[in-house]
C-alpha positions as semicolon CSV with decimal commas, in nm:
position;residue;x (nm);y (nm);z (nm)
1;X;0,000;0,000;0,000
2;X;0,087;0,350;-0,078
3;X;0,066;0,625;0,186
4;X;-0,258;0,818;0,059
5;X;-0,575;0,845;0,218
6;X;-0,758;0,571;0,365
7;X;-1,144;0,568;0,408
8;X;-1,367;0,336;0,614
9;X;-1,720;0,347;0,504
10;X;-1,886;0,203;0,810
11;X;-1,712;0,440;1,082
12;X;-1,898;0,265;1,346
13;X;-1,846;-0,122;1,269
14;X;-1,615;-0,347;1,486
15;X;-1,524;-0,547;1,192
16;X;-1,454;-0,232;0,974
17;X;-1,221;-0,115;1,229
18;X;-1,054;-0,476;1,289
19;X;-0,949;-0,462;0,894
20;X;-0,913;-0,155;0,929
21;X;-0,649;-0,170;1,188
22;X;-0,450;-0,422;0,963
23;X;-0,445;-0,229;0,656
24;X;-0,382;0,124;0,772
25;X;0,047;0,101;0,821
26;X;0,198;0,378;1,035
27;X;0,117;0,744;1,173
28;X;0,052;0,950;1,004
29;X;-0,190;0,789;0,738
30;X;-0,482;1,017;0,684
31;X;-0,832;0,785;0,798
32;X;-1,193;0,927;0,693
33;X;-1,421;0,694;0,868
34;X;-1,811;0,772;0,699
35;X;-2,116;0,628;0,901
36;X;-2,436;0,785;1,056
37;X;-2,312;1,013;1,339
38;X;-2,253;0,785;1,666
39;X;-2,093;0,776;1,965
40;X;-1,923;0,495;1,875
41;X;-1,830;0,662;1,506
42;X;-1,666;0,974;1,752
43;X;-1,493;0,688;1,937
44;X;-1,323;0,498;1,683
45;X;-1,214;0,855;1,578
46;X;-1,051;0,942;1,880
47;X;-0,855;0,600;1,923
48;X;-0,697;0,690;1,589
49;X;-0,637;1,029;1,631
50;X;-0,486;0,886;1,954
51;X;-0,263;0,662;1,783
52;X;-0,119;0,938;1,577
53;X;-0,359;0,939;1,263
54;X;-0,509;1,205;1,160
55;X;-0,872;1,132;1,130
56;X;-1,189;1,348;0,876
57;X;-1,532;1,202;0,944
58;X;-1,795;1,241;0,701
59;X;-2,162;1,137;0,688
60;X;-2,301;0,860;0,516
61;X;-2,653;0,738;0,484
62;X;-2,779;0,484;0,261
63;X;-3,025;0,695;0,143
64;X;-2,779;0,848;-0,073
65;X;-2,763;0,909;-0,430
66;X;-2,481;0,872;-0,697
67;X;-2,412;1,251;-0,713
68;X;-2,440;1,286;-0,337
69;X;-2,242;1,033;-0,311
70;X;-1,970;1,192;-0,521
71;X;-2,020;1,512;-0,340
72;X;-1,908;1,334;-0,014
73;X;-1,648;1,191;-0,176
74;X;-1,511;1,455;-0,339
75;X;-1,524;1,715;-0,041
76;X;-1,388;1,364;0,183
77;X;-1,055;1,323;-0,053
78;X;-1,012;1,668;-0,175
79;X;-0,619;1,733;-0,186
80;X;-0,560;1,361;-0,098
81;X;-0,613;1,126;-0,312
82;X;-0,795;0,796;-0,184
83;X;-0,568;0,463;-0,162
84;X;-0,753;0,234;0,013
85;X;-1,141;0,169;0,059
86;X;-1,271;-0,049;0,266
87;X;-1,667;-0,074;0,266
88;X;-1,803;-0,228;0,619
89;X;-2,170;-0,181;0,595
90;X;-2,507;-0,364;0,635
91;X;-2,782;-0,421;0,908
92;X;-2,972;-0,716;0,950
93;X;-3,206;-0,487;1,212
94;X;-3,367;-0,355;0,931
95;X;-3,766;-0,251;0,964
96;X;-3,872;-0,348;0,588
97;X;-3,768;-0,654;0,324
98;X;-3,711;-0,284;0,092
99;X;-3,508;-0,108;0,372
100;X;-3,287;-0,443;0,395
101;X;-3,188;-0,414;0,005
102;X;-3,153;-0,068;-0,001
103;X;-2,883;-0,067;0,266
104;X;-2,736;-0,384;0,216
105;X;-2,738;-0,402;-0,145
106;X;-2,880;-0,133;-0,366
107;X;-2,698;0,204;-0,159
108;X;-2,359;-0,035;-0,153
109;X;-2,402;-0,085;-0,505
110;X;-2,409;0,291;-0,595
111;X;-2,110;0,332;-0,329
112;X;-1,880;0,104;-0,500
113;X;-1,952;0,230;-0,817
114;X;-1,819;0,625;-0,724
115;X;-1,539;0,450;-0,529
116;X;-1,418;0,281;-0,821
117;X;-1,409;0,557;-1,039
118;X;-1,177;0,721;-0,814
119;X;-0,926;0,441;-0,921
120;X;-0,791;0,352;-0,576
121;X;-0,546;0,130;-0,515
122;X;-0,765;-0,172;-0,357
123;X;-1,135;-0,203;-0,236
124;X;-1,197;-0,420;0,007
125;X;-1,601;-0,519;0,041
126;X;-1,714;-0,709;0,339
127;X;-1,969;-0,917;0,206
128;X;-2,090;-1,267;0,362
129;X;-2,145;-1,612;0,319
130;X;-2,551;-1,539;0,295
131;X;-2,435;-1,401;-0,048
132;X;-2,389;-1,692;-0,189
133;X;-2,600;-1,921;0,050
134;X;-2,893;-1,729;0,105
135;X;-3,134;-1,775;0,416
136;X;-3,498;-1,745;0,473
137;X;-3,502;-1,569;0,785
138;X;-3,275;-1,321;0,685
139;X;-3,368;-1,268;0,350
140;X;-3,385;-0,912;0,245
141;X;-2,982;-0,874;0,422
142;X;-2,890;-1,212;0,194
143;X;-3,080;-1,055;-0,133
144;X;-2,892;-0,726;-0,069
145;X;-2,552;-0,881;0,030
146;X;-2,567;-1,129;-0,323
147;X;-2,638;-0,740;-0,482
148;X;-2,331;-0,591;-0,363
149;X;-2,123;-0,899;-0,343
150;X;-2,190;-0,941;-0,737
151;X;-2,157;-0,543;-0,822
152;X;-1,816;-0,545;-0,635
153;X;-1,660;-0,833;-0,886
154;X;-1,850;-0,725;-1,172
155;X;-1,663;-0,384;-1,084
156;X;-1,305;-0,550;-1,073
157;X;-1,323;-0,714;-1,397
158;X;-1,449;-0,376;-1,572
159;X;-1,256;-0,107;-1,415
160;X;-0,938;-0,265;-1,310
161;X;-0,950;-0,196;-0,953
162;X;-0,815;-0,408;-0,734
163;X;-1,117;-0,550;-0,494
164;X;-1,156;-0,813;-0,265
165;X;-1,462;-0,948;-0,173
166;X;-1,508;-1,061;0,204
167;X;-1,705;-1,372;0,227
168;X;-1,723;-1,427;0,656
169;X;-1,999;-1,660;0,826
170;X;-2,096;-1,582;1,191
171;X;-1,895;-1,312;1,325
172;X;-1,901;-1,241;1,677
173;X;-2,053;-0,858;1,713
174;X;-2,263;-0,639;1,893
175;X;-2,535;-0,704;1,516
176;X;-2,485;-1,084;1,654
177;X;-2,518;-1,032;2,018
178;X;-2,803;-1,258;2,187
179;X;-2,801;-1,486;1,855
180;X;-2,701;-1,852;1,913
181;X;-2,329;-1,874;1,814
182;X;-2,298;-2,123;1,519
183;X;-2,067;-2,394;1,400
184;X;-1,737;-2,181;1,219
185;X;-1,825;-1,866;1,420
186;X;-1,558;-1,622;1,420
187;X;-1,446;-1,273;1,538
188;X;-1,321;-0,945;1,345
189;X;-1,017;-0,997;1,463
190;X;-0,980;-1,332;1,237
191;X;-1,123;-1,184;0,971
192;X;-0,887;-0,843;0,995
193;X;-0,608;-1,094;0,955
194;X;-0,751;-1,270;0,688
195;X;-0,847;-0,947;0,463
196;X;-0,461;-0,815;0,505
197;X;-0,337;-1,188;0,383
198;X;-0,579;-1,186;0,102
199;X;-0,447;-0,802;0,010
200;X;-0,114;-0,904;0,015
201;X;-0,168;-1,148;-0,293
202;X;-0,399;-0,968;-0,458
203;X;-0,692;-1,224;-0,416
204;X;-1,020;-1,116;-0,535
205;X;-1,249;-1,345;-0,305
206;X;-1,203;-1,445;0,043
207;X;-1,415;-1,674;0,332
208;X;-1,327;-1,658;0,678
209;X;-1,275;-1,913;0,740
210;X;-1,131;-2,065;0,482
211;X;-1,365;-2,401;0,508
212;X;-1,653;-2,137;0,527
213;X;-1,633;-2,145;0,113
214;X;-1,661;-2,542;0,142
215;X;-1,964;-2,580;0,391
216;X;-2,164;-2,349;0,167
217;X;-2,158;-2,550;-0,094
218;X;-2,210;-2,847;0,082
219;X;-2,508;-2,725;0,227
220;X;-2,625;-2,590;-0,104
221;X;-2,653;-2,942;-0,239
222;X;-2,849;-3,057;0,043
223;X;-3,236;-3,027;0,057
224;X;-3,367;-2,740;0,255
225;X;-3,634;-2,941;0,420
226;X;-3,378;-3,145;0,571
227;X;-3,169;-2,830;0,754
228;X;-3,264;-2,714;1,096
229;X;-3,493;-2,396;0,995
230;X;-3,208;-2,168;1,112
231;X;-3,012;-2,295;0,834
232;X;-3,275;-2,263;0,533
């Protein structure tokens, strides 16, 4: 990685911050972290700014359209051009089936298209494994996560960015708190270290864990009917 500007869309999420952590290299790195104002957004901010960074925050809403989203862009990486991306967004705690793809899948969609047309060095897009195995109880986050999931490697092979696609099962969070804790769970932590391998080779898709990408298929060749209901 180069030493331009770094942005974390998703100021707020524990994972984003986790790969986040890995990627960034030493003080003094400029960070934009982008999210719905928080404490936990002005928190992550300070920790950085702590650790010698210095940090822009900037508002983002998935309500937002492509030349909005340019706007924030723009006025986000004026005088420093943008390096790294990493896109950590999505909600299953969604109130509609059309809230869950617009912030899962349609607004990401838009969001990786005006990142990629500032040519960055490497996009990183954490997806999940519902993006390829989709579930019935959380259907409108696994509809919107196959949306972005696909736009993000349609994306690569078209503008020659370099993007990798983050393909993680359970992850232990403050979204998952209260849920029962599955086979393969794992934590941001693991899947920070797995997104800075994966970047370091230039991979374009990665599951964490690695035998996440073999269960899924497994399970897609077995019958739904047969699954625990948790599972369809």
């Amino acid at each position: 990685m180069t030493m331009g500007s770094v942005l974390l869309v998703g100021g707020s999420s524990e994972i984003g911050m986790a790969v986040l952590t890995q990627l960034l290299g030493p003080a003094p790195r400029r960070v934009i972290l982008a999210g719905r104002p928080s404490g936990e957004l002005w928190r992550n901010a300070e920790k950085l700014r702590d650790a010698g960074y210095p940090v822009h925050t900037t508002e983002y809403d998935a309500a937002l359209g492509t030349g909005e989203l340019d706007g924030m862009l723009d006025h986000a990486c004026a005088n420093h051009p943008l390096e790294l991306a990493i896109v950590a967004v999505g909600s299953m705690a969604t109130t509609s089936f059309e809230e869950g793809l617009l912030v899962n899948g349609t607004a990401i969609s838009l969001l990786l298209q005006a990142l990629v047309r500032r040519k960055p060095e490497q996009v990183v897009l954490l997806s999940s494994a519902a993006a390829v195995r989709p579930r019935t109880s959380i259907a409108a986050y696994s509809l919107g996560k196959q949306l972005a999931d696909s736009t993000a490697l349609l994306l690569a092979r078209q503008s020659g960015v370099r993007v990798l696609v983050v393909r993680p099962g359970f992850v232990t969070t403050r979204m998952t708190a209260g849920l029962p804790k599955p086979p393969l769970a794992t934590t941001p932590e693991r899947v920070a270290r797995r997104v800075a391998a994966a970047v370091e080779v230039h991979k374009a898709i990665v599951w964490v864990p690695g035998v996440m990408s073999l269960a899924v298929r497994v399970l897609n060749l077995v019958p739904r009917r047969l699954l625990p209901a948790a599972w369809r």
